[in-house]
C-alpha positions as CSV (number, residue, x, y, z in Angstrom):
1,X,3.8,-4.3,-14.2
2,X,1.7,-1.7,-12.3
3,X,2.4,-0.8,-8.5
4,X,-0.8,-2.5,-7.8
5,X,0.7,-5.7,-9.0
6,X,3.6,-5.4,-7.5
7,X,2.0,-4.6,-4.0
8,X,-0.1,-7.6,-4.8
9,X,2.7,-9.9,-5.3
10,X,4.6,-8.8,-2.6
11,X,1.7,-9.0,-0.4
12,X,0.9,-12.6,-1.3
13,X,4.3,-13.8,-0.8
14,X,4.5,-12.0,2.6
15,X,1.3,-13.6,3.9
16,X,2.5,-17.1,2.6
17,X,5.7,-16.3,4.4
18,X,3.7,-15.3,7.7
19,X,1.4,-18.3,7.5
20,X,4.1,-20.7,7.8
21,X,5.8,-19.1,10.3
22,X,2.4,-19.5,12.7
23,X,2.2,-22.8,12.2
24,X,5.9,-23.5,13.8
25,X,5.8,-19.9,16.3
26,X,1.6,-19.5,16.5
27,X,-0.7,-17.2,15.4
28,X,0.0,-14.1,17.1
29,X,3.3,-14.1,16.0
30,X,2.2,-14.8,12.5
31,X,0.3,-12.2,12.4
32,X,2.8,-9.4,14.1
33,X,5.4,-10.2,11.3
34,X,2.9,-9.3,8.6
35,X,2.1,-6.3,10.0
36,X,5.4,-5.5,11.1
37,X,6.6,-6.2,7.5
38,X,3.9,-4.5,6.0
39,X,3.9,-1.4,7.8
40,X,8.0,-1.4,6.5
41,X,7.3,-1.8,3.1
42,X,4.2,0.9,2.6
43,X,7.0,3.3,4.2
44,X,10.0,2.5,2.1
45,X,7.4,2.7,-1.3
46,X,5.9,6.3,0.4
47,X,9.2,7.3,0.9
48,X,11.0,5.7,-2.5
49,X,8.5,7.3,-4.5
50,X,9.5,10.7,-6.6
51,X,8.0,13.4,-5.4
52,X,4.6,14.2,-7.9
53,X,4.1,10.6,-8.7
54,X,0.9,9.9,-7.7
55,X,1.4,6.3,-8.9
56,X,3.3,5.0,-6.1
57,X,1.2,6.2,-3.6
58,X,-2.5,6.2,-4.8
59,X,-4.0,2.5,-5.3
């Protein structure tokens, strides 16, 4: 599995995840945990990936 797919799994999950949690808290709080959580995750793959591999961090 390629780190696009991976990104795009995790991605989908997360936004599932955040959907249901503005239907019980409302949107705007929906929405600030998916980019919250995304901005967390892009950070941890910049910072997990070895340095020179240009897969992690190019799409």
């Amino acid at each position: 599995m390629s780190t696009l797919d991976e990104r795009f799994l995790i991605y989908a999950a997360l936004a599932i995840l955040c959907s249901t949690v503005s239907v019980f808290l409302g949107l705007a709080a929906g929405v600030w945990s998916f980019l919250q959580i995304c901005a967390v995750i892009e950070l941890l793959f910049w910072i997990g990936a070895p340095e020179g591999d240009d897969s992690v961090t190019n799409w």
